[in-house]
C-alpha atoms as one frame of an Amber mdcrd trajectory, in Angstrom:
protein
  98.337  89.107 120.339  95.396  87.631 117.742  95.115  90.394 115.102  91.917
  90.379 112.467  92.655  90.010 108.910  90.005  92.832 108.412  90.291  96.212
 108.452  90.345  99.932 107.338  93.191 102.529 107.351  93.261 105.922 105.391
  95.631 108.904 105.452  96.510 111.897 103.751  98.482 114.749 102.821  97.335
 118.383 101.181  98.733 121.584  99.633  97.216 124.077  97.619  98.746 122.191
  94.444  97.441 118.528  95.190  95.562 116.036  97.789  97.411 112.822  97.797
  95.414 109.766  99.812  95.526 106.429 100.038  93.195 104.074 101.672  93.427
 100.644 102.627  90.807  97.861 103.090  91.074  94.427 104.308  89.018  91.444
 104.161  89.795  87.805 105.214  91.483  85.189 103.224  93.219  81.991 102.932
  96.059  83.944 101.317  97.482  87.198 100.779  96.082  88.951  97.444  96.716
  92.511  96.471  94.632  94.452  94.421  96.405  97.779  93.693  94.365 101.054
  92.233  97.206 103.234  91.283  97.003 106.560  88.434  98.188 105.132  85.377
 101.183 107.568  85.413 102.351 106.314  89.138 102.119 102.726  87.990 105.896
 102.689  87.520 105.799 102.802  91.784 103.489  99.703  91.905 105.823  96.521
  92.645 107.687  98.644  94.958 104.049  99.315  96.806 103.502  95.580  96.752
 106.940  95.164  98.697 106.288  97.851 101.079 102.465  96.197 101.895 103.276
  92.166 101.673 105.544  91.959 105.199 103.168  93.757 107.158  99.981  92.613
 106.048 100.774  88.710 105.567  96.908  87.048 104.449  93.823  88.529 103.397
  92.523  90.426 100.557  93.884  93.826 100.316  92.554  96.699  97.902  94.847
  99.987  98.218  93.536 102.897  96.561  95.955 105.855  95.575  94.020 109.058
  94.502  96.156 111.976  93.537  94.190 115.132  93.005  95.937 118.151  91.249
  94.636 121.626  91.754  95.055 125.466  90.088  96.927 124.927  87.251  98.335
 121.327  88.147  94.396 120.336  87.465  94.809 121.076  84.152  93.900 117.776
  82.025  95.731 116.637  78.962  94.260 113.921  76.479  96.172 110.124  77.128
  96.185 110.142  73.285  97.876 106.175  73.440  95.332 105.075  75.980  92.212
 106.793  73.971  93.373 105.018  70.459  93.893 101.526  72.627  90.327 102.247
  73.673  88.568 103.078  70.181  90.143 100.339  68.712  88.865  97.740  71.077
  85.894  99.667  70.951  85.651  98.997  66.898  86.316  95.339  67.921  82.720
  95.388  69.195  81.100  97.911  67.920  80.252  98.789  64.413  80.511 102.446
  64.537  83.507 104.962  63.147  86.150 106.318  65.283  84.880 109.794  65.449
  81.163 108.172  67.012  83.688 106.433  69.852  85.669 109.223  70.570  83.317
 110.921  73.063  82.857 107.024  74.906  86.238 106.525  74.907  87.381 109.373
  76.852  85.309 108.747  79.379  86.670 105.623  80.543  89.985 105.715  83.160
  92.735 107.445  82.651  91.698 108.929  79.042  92.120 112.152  80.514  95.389
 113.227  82.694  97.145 116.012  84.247  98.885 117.645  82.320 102.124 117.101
  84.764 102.562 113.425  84.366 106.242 112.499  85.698 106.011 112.300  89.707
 108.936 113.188  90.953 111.245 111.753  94.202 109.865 114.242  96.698 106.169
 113.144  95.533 107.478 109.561  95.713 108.693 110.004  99.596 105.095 111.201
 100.135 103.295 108.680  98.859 105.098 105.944 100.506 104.941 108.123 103.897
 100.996 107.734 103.447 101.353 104.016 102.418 103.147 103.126 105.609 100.660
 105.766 107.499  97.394 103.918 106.312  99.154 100.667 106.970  99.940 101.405
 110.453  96.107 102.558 110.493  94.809  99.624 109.486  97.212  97.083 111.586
  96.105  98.920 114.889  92.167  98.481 113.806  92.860  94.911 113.118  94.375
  94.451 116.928  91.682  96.374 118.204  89.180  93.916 116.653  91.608  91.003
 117.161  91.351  91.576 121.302  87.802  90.906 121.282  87.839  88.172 119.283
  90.859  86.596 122.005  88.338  87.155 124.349  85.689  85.225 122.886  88.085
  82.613 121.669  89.349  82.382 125.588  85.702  81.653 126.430  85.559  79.008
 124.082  88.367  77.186 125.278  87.411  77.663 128.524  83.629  76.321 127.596
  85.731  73.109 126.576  87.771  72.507 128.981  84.689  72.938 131.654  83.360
  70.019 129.084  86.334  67.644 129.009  86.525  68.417 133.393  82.840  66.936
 133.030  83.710  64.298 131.117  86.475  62.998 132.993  84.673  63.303 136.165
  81.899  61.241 134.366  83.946  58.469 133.044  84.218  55.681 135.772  81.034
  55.810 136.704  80.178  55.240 132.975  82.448  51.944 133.111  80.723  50.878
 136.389  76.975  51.198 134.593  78.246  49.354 132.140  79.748  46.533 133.424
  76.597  46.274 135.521  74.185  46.363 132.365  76.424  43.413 130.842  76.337
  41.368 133.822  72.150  41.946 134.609  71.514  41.364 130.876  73.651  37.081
 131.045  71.816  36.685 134.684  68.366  37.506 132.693  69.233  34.683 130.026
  69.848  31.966 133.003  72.709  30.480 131.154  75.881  29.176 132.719  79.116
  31.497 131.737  82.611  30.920 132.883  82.981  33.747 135.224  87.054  33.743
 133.801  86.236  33.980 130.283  83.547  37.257 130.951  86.265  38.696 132.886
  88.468  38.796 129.859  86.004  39.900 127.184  84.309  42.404 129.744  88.102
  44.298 129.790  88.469  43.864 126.176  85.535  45.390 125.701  85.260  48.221
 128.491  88.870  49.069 126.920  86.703  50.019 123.506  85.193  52.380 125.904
  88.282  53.579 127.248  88.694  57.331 126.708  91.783  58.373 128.639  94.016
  59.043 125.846  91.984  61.312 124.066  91.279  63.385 127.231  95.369  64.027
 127.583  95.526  64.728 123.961  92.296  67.132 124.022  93.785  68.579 126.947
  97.208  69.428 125.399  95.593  70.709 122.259  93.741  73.553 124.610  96.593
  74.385 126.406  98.777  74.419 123.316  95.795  76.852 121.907  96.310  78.883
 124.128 100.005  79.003 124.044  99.943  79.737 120.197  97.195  82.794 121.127
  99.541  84.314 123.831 102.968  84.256 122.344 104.376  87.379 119.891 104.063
  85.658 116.480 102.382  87.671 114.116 100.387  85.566 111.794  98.856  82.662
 113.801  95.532  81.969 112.049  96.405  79.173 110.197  97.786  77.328 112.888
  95.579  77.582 115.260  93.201  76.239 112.527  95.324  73.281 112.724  94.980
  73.269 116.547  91.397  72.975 116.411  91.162  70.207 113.702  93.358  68.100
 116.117  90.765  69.333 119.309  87.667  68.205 116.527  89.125  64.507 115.834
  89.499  64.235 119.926  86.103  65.411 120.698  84.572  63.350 118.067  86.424
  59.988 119.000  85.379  60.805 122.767  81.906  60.947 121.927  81.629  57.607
 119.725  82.627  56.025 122.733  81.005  57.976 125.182  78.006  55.583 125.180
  76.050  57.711 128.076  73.768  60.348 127.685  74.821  62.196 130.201  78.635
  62.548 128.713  77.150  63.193 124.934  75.449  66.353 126.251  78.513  67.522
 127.675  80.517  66.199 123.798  77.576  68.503 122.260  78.104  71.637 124.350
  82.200  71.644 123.472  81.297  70.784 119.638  79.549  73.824 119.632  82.307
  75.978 121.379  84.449  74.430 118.566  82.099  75.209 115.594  82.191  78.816
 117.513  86.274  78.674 117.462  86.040  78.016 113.148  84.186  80.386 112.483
  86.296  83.116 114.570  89.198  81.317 113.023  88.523  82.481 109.312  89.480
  86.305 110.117  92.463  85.519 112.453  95.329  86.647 110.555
């Protein structure tokens, strides 16, 4: 199963003394990169976040979002008096202006102000990573659900190819036959005398120039191995199916610098653009 590398999964969990939720978004890339948004008093829980996130997830570009909201008397709000002096001082850095004129900027930037119960405790821990695992699980099935239609569309693709290379092949002989023909009306049209023998022997070296047989095997194991690599229970298969298609490229280009016949280079054109279609699918596979 082809799963997207985008996505969006949220959950969340409420009492009447705090709303915990976390949200997850996904966008592709060549690697995986986490950007976590965590209170600055839950920070402590970040690396193990990072471990809990990096098996499932694999590639893309991954911002998780952890709000904890405090009500009643948990909402009360404390000053972060460390995190407020950082700020005015860098502040001063900048700014020519006294402490007590970048007192009222400094508190409002993050985390100046916090609740005034700071220390999460283990059974707020347990919860937190419950709704980690919950918006992961969200997000995973909206990438397969995206990820099926984009298997169909890559199956057409193939499919559009392989109708190509059938054309192709089919073509082929007949495209020797025209040539060998062209060579022979074009010496007859000089009226010079040629040793049959010796055009024999250049005419096959040169029809083999023209030859195209191996790269119609190899294109036609690269589709089938495509489509082996879609179908089988690996998890991350973007990347190599990249690969694949490089390989299908080089074949598809080599077939149509020898093609020499119009009628086989609009059939090369129709299966470079199913490939171009395959890339550019490719980039969000996971």
């Amino acid at each position: 199963m082809i799963r997207s590398m985008t996505g969006f999964g949220r959950s969340e969990y409420e009492t009447p003394e705090v709303t915990i939720s976390v949200e997850i978004r996904a966008l592709n890339s060549k690697n995986l990169e986490l950007n976590l948004r965590i209170p600055y008093n839950y920070r402590v829980w970040e690396e193990e976040v990072r471990a809990a996130v990096k098996p499932q997830l694999l590639r893309g570009k991954v911002d998780i979002n952890l709000h904890i909201k405090h009500h009643g008397l948990a909402a009360a709000s404390e000053l972060n008096k460390e995190v407020i002096t950082a700020y005015i001082q860098q502040l001063g850095e900048i700014a020519h202006a006294t402490p007590a004129e970048l007192l009222p900027i400094a508190t409002r930037l993050p985390d100046a102000l916090q609740s005034a119960e700071t220390s999460p405790d283990e059974k707020q821990k347990k919860e937190v990573f419950g709704l980690v695992n919950a918006a992961i699980e969200n997000l995973v099935n909206y990438q397969k659900t995206e990820g099926q239609a984009m298997a169909t569309d890559l199956s057409n693709q193939i499919e559009n190819i392989g109708q190509g290379l059938h054309d192709v092949d089919t073509k082929k002989g007949k495209r020797l036959e025209q040539v060998r023909s062209k060579l022979q009306e074009n010496l007859k049209a000089l009226a010079i005398d040629v040793d049959s023998n010796r055009f024999e022997q250049e005419l096959i070296f040169y029809l083999e120039k023209l030859d195209i047989n191996e790269e119609i095997v190899r294109l036609g194991q690269h589709l089938s191995y495509f489509r082996e690599v879609m179908e089988n229970d690996a998890i991350a298969k973007g990347k190599k199916l990249g690969f694949i298609a490089q390989e299908m490229g080089r074949e598809i280009n080599t077939i149509g610098s020898k093609a020499n016949d119009a009628a086989m280079q609009k059939e090369i054109v129709r299966m470079k653009d199913a490939l171009e279609r395959i890339k550019e699918q490719l980039l969000n596979v996971l």
